[in-house]
Backbone bond lengths (Angstrom), bond angles and torsions (degrees), N, CA, C in turn:
res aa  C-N    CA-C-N  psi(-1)  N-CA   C-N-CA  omega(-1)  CA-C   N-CA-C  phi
1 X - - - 1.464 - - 1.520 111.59 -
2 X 1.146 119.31 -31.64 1.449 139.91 -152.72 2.197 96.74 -85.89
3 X 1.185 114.87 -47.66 1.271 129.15 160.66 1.470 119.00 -60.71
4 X 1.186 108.32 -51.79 1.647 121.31 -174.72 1.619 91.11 -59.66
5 X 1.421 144.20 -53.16 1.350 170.00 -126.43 1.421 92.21 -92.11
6 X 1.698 124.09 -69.57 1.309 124.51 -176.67 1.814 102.47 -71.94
7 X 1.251 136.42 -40.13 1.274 112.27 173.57 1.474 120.31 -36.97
8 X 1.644 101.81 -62.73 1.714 112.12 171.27 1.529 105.50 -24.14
9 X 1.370 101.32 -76.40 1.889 117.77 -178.38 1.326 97.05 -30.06
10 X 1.517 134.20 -86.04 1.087 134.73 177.45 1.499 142.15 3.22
11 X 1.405 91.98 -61.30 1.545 131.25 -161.87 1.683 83.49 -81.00
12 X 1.931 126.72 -80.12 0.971 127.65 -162.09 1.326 129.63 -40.95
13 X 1.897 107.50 -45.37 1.255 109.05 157.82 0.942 143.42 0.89
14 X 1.539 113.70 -48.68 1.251 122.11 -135.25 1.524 110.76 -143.15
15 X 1.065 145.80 106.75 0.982 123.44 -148.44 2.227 108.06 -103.67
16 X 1.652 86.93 -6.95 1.752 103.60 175.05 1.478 98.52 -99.87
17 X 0.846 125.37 -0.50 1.949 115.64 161.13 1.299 116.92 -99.09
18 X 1.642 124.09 -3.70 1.318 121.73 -176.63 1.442 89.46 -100.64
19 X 1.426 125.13 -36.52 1.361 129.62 174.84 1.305 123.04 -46.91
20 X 1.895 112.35 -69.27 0.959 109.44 161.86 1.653 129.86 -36.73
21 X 1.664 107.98 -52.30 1.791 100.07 -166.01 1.470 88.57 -65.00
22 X 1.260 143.85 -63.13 1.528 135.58 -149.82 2.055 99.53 -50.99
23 X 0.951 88.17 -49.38 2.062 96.98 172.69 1.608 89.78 -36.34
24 X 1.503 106.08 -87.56 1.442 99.20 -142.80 2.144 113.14 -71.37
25 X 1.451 87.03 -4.26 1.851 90.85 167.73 1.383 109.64 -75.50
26 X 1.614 126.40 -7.44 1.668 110.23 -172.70 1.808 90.31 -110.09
27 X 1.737 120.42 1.02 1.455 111.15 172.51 1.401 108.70 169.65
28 X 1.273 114.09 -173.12 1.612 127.74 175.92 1.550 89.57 -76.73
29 X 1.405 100.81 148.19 1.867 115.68 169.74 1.419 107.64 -161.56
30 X 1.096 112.82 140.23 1.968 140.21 170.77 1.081 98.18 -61.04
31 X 1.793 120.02 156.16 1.577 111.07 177.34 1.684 109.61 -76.49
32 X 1.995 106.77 -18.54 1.335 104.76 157.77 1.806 122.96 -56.78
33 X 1.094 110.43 -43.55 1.147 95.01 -177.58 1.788 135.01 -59.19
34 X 1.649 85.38 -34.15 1.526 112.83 168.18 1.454 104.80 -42.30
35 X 1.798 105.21 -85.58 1.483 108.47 174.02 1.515 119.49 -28.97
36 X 1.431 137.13 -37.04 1.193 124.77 -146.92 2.007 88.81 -96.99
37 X 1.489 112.13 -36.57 1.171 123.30 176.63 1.468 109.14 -42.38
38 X 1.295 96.89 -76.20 1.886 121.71 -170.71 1.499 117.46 -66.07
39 X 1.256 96.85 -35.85 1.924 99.95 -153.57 0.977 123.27 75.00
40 X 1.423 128.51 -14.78 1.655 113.01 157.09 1.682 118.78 -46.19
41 X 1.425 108.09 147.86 1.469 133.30 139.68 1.590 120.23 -14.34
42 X 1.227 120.80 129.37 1.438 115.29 161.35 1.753 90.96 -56.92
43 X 1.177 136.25 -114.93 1.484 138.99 -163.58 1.707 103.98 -24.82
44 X 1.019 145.20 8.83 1.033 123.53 124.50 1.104 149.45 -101.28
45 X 1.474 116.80 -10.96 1.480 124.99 175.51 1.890 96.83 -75.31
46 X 1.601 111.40 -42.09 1.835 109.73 164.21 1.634 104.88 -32.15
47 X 0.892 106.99 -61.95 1.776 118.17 -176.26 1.530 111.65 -44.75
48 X 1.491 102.95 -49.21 1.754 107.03 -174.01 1.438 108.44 -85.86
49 X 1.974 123.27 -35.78 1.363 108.36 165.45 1.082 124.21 -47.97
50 X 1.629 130.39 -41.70 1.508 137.13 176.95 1.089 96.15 -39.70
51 X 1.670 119.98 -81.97 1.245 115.56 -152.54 1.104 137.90 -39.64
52 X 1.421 114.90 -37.96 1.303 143.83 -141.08 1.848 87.49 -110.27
53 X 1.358 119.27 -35.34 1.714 100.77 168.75 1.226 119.19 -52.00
54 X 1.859 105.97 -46.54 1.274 131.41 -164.83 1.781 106.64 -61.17
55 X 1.535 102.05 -30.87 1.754 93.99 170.59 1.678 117.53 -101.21
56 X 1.697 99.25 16.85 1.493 93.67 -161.88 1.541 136.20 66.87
57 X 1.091 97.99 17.09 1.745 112.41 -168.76 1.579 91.01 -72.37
58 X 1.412 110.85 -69.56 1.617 100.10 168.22 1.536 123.08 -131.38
59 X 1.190 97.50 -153.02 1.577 92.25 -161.07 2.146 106.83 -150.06
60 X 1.458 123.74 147.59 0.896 105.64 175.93 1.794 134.79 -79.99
61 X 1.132 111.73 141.68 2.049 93.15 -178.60 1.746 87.42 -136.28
62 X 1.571 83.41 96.04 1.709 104.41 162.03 1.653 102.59 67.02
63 X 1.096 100.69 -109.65 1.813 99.60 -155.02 1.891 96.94 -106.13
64 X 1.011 108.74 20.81 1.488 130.62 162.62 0.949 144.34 -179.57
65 X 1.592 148.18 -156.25 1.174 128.07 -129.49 2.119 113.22 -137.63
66 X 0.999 137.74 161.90 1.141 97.29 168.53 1.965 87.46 -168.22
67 X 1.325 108.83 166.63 1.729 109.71 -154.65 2.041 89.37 -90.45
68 X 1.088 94.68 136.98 1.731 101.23 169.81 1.571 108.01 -74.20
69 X 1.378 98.78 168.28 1.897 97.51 170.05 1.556 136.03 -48.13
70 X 1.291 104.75 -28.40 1.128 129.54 -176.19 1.325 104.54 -74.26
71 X 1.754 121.12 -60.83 1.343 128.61 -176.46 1.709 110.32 -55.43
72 X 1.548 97.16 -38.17 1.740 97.99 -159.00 2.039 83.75 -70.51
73 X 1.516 123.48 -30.93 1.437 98.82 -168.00 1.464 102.16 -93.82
74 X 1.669 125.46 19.98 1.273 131.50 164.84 1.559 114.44 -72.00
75 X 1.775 100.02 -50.72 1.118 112.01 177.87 1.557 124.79 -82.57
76 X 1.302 136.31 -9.40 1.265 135.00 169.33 1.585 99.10 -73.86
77 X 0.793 129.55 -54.94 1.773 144.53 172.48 1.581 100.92 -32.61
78 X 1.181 89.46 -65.13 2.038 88.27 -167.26 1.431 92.70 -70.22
79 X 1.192 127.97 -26.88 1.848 110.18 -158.53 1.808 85.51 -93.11
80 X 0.799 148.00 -50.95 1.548 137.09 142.75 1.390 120.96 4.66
81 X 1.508 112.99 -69.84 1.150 117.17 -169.01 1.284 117.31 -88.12
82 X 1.924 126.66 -17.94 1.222 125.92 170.17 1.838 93.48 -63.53
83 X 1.459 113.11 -45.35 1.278 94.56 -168.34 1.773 133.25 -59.36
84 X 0.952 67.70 -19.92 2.056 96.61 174.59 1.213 97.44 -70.86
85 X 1.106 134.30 -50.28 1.404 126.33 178.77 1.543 128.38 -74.70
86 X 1.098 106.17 -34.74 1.536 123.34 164.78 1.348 116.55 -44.15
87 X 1.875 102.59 -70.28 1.633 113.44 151.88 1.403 126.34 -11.33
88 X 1.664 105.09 -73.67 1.133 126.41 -179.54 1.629 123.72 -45.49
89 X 1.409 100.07 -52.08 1.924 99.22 163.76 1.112 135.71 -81.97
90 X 1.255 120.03 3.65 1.162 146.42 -177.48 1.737 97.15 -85.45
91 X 1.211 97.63 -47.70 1.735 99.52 -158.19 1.956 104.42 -106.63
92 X 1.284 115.28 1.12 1.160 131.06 -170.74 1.585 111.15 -73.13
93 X 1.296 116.90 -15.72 1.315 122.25 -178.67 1.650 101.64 -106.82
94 X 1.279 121.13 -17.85 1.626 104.43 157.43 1.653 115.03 -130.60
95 X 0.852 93.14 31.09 1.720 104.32 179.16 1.752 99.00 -62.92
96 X 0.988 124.95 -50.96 1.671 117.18 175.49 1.092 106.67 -65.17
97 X 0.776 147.10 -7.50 1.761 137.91 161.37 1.243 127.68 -98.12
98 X 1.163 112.94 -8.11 1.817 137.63 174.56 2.308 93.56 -47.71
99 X 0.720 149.08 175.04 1.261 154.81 -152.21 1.474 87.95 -154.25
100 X 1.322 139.81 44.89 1.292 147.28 -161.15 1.620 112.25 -42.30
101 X 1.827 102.94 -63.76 1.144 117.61 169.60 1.611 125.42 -53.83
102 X 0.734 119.56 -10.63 1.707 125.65 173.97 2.032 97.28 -100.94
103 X 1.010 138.27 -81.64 1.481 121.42 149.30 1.002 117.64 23.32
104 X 1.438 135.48 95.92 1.472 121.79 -179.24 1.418 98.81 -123.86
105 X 1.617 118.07 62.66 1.231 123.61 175.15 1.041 112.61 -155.80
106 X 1.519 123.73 164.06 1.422 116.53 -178.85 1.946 93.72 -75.36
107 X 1.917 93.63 148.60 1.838 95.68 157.63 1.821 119.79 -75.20
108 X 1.042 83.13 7.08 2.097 88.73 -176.69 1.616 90.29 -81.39
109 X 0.968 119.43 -31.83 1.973 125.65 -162.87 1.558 90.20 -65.12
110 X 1.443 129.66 -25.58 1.407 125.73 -170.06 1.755 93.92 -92.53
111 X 0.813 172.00 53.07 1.444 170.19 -29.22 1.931 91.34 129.30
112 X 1.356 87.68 -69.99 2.065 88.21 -179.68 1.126 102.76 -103.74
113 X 1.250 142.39 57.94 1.322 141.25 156.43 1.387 120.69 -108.03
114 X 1.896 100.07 145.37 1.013 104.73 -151.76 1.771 105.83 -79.07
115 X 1.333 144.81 127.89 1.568 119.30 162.65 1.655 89.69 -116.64
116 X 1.760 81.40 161.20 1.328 121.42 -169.38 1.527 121.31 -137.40
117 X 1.123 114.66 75.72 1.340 118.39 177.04 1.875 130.20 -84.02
118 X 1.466 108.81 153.71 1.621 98.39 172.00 1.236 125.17 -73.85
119 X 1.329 109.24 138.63 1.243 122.76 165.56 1.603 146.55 -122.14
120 X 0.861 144.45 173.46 1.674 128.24 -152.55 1.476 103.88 -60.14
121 X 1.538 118.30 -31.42 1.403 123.63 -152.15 1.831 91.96 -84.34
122 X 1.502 105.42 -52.66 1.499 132.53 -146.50 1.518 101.58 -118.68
123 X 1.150 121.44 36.94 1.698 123.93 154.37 1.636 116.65 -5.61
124 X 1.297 109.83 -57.81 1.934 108.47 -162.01 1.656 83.79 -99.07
125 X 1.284 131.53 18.53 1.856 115.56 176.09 1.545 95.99 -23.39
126 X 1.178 112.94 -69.16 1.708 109.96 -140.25 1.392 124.70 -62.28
127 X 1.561 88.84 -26.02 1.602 112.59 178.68 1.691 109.62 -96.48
128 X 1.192 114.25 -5.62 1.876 116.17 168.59 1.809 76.39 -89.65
129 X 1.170 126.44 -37.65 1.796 88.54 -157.29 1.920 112.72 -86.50
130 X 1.146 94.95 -9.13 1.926 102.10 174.87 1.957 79.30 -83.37
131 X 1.496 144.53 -69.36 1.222 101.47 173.88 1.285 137.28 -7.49
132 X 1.318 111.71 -91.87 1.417 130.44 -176.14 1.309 112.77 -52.42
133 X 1.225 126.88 6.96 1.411 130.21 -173.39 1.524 91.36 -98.39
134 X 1.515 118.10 -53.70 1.275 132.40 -137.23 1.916 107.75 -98.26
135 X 1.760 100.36 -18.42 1.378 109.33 -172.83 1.543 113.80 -55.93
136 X 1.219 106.67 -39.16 1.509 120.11 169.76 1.663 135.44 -104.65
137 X 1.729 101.10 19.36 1.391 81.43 174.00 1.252 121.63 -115.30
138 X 1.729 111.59 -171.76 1.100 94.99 -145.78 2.033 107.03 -94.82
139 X 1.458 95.30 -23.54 1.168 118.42 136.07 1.199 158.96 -162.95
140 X 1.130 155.09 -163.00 1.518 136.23 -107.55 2.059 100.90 -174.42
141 X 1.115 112.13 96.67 1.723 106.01 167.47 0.952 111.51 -123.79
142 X 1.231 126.07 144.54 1.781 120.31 178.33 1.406 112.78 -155.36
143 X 1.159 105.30 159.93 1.519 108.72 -157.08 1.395 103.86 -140.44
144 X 1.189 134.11 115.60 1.321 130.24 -161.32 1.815 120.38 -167.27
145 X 1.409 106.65 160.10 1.824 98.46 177.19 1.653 83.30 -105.88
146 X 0.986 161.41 5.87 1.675 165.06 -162.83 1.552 113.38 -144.43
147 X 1.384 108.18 156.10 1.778 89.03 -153.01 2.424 51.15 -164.54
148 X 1.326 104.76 108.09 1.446 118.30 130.70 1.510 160.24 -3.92
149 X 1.154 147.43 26.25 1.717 138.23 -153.45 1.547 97.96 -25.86
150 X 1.487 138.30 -50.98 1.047 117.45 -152.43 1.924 113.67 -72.50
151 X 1.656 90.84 -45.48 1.339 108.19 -174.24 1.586 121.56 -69.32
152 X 1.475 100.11 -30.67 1.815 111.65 165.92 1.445 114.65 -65.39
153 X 1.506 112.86 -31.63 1.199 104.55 -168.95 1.761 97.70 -93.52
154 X 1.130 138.26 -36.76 1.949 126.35 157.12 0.882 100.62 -64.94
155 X 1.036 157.63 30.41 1.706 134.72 146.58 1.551 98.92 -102.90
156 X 1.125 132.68 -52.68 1.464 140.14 174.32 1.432 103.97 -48.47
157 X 1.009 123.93 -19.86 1.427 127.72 -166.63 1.558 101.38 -90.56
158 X 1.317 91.38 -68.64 1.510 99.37 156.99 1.571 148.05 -18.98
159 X 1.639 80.28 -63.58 1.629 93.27 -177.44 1.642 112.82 -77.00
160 X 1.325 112.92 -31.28 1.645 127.24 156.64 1.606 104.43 -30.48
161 X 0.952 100.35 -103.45 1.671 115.00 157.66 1.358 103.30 -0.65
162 X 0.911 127.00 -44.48 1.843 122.27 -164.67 1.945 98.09 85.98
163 X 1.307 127.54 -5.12 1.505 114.77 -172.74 0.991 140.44 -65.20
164 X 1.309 121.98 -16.63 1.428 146.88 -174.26 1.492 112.44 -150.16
165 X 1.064 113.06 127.11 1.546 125.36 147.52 1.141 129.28 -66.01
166 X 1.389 116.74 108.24 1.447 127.10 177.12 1.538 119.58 -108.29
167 X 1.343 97.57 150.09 1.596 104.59 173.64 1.435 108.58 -164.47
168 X 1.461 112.73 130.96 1.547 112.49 -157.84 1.707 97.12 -142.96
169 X 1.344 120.95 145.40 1.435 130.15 166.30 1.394 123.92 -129.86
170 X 1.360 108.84 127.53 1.656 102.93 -166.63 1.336 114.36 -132.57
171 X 1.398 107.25 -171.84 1.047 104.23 -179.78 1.723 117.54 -94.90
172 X 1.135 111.54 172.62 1.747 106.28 169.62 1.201 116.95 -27.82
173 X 1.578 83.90 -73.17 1.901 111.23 -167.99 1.223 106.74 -67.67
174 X 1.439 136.15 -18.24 1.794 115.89 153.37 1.123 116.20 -51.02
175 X 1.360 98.84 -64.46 1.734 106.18 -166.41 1.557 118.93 -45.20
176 X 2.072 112.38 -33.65 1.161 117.04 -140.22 1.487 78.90 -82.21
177 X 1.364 123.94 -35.46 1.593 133.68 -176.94 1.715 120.73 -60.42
178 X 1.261 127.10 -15.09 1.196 154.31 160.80 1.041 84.34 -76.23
179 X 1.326 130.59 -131.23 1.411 152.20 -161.79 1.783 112.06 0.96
180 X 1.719 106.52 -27.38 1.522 110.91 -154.22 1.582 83.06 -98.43
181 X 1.658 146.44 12.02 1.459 131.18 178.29 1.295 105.78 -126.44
182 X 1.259 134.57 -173.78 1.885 122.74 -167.62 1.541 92.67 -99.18
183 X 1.273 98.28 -62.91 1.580 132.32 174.05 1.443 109.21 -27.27
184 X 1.430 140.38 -52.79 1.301 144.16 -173.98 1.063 104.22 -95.21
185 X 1.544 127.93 -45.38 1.278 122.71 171.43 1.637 119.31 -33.39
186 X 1.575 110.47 -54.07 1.329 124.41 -158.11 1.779 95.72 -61.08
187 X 1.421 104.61 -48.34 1.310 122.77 -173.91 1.754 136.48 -76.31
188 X 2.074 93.07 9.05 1.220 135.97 -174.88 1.354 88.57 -107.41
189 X 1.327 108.46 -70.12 2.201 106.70 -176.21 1.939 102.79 -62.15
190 X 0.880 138.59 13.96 1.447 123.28 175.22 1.660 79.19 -115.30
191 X 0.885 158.03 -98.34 1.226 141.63 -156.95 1.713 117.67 -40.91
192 X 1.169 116.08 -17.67 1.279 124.92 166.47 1.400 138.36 -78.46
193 X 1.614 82.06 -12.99 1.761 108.80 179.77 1.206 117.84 -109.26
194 X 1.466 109.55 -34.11 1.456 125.64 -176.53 1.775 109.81 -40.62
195 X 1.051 102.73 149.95 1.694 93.99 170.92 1.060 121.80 -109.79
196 X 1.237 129.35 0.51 1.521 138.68 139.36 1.488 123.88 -78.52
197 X 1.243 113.49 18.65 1.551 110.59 -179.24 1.622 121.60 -153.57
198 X 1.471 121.01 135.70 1.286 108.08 -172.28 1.572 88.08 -140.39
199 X 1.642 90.10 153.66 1.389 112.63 176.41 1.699 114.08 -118.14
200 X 1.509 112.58 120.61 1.289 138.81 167.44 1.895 122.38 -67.72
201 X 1.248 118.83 139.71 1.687 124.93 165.75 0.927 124.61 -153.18
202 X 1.781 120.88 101.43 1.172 143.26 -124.61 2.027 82.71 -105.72
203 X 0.887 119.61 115.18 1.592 109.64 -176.49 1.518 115.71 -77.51
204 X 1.293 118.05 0.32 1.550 131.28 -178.73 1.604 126.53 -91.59
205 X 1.914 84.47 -16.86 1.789 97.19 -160.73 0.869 129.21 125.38
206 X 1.726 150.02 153.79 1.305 143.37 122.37 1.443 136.07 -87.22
207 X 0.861 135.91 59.47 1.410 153.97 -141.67 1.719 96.96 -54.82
208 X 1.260 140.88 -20.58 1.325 142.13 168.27 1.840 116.37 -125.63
209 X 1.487 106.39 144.73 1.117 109.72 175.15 1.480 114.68 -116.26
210 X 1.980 91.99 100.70 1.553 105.07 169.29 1.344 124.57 -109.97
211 X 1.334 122.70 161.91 1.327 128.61 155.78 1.587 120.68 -130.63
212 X 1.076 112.67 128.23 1.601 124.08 -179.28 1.353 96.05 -96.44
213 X 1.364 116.25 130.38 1.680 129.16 -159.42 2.029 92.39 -130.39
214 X 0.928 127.84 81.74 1.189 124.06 158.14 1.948 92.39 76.73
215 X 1.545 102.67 -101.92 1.835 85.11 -178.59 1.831 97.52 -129.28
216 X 1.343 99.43 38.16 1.267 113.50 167.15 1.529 123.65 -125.04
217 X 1.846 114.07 144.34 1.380 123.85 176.83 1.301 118.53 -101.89
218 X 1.502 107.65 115.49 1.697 92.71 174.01 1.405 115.57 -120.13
219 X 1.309 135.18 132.04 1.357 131.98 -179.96 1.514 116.18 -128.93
220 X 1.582 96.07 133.34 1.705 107.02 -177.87 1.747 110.61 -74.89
221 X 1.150 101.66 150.97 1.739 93.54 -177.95 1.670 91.84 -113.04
222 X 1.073 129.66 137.81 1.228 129.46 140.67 1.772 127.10 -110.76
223 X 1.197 118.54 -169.19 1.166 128.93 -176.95 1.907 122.12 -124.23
224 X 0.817 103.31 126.60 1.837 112.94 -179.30 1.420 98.00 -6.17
225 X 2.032 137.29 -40.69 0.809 124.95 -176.76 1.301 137.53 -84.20
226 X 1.794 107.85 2.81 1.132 142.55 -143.51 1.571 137.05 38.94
227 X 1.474 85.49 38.42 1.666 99.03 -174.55 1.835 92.50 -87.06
228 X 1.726 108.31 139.31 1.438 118.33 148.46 1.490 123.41 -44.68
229 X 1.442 97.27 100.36 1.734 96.63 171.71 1.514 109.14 -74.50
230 X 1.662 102.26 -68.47 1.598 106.96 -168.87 1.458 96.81 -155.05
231 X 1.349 116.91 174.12 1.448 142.48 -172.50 1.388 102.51 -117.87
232 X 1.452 114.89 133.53 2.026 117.45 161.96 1.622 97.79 -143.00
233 X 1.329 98.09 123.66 1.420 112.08 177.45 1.972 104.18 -125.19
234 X 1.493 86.06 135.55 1.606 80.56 178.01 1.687 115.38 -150.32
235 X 1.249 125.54 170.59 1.410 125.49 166.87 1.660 134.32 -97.87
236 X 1.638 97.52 3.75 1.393 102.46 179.37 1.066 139.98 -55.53
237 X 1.084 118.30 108.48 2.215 115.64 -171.65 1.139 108.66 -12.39
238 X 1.660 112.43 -61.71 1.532 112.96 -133.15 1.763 79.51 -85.93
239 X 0.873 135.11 -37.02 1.696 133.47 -172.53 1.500 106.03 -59.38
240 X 1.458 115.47 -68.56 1.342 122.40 153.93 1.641 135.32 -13.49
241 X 1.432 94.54 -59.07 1.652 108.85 158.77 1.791 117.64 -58.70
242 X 1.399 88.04 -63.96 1.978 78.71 157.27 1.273 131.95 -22.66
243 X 1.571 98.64 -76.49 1.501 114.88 -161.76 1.716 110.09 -77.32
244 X 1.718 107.43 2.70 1.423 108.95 164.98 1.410 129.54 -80.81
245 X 2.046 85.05 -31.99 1.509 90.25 -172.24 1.680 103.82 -80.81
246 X 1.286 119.97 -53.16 0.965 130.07 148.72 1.921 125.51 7.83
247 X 1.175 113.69 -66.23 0.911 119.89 169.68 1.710 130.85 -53.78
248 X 1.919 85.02 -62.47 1.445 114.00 165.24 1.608 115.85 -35.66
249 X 1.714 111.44 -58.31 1.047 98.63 171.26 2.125 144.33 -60.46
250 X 1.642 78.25 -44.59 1.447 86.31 157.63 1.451 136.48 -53.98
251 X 2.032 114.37 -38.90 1.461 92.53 166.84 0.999 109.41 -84.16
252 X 1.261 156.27 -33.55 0.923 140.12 167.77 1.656 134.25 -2.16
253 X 1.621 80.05 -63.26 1.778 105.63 -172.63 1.678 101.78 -81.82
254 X 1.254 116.59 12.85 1.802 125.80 -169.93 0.987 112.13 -113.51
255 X 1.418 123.97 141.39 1.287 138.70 166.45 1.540 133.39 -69.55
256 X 1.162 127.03 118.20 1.813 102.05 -168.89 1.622 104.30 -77.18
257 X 1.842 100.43 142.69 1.478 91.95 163.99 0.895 142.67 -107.90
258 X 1.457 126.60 151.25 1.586 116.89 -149.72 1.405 105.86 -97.49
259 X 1.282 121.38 -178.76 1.391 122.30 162.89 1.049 141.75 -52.14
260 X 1.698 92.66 -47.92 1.477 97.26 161.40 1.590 125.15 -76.62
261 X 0.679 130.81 -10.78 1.381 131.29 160.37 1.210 115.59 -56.69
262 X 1.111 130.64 -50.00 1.494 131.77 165.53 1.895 118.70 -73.78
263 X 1.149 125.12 -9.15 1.090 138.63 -159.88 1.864 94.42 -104.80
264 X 1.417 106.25 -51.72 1.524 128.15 -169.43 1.593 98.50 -45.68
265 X 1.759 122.36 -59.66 0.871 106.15 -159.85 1.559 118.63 -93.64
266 X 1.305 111.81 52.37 1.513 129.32 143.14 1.571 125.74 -44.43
């Protein structure tokens, strides 16, 4: 462990030796090419070829250079684990609010995902970017205990239109929160009417707030207080597959709502 430990050390150091090995794990390369890759120094990439003979990381072929087996599974490892870490700070400021246990995916699957958090300028970021996700697609499922003014009211717009196919499942307490303003209400019965669109009420809950956007997932994060932390929307299969079944299961387990139901509580 203690060896394995200083390689790590090694490697981190440095931020033109992690460069270099990832270079020569995707092929053969010249020490020009290196330089032009990295930006290191001739006398220093000399410095990092040494090393890296000296651990066998790579090896020379003719008039350049290229990573041995060992190096290329040196370097998938570290570029792995920077990514894990990357991940990690990225998501470290709302990681306690993540709904972990409902998640039925690894958080490594978020690796290229997009987050979107508020900021002093751009308060609703997360919720302008499930907008802009949603302005153009073609369709639209979502699964949620929170149901939007901005996003309820373009989808209704929408679904009027005939433009999008919608289908949404919620919780009580969304709906009951809709139902209680004129304004959302109205914009609750056009999705209720629409003939491309139906609305779900799962009487148990929705314990996460998703939306599946065409072949994209986007989910709002909030906090115990229900304040908007941040937004992560992504295209990953295995997440995707989640947030299919996910859904599936929830309407399933949902009630459709009728008109009068929304009409009733006048």
């Amino acid at each position: 462990m203690e060896a394995a430990l200083e390689d790590v050390e090694f490697l981190a150091l440095s931020a033109n030796r992690v460069a270099v090995l990832q270079s020569l794990a995707a092929g053969s390369r010249s020490r020009s090419d290196l330089a032009a890759e990295t930006g290191a120094s001739q006398a220093t990439l000399g410095r990092i070829l040494a090393d890296f003979e000296e651990r066998s990381w790579v090896r020379r072929a003719e008039s350049a250079y290229e990573a041995t087996a060992t190096g290329r599974l040196v370097a998938d490892a570290f570029s792995e684990l920077l990514e894990a870490l990357e991940l990690e700070r990225d998501l470290r400021e709302i990681g306690e609010y993540l709904p972990a246990e409902e998640l039925g995916f690894d958080l490594a699957r978020l690796t290229d995902a997009t987050i979107t958090v508020p900021t002093g300028t751009r308060p609703n970021a997360p919720v302008q970017r499930l907008i802009d996700l949603e302005r153009d697609a073609a369709e639209v499922r979502a699964f949620s205990h929170a149901f939007n003014e901005q996003t309820l009211s373009l989808m209704a717009e929408r679904a009027a239109e005939g433009t999008v196919r919608f289908r949404g499942v919620f919780s009580p307490d969304a709906v009951a929160a809709l139902t209680g303003d004129d304004a959302l209400r109205r914009h609750l019965l056009t999705l209720v009417d629409a003939d491309d669109a139906a609305v779900r009420v799962r009487s148990s809950g929705v314990p996460v707030a998703g939306t599946l956007v065409d072949g994209r997932l986007h989910l709002l994060v909030r906090d115990d207080s229900g304040v908007l932390r941040a937004a992560i929307d992504t295209d990953d299969p295995a997440v995707r597959e989640w947030a299919d079944d996910a859904f599936d299961r929830y309407w399933t387990e949902a009630a459709p709502l009728e008109r009068g139901d929304v009409v009733a509580t006048d």
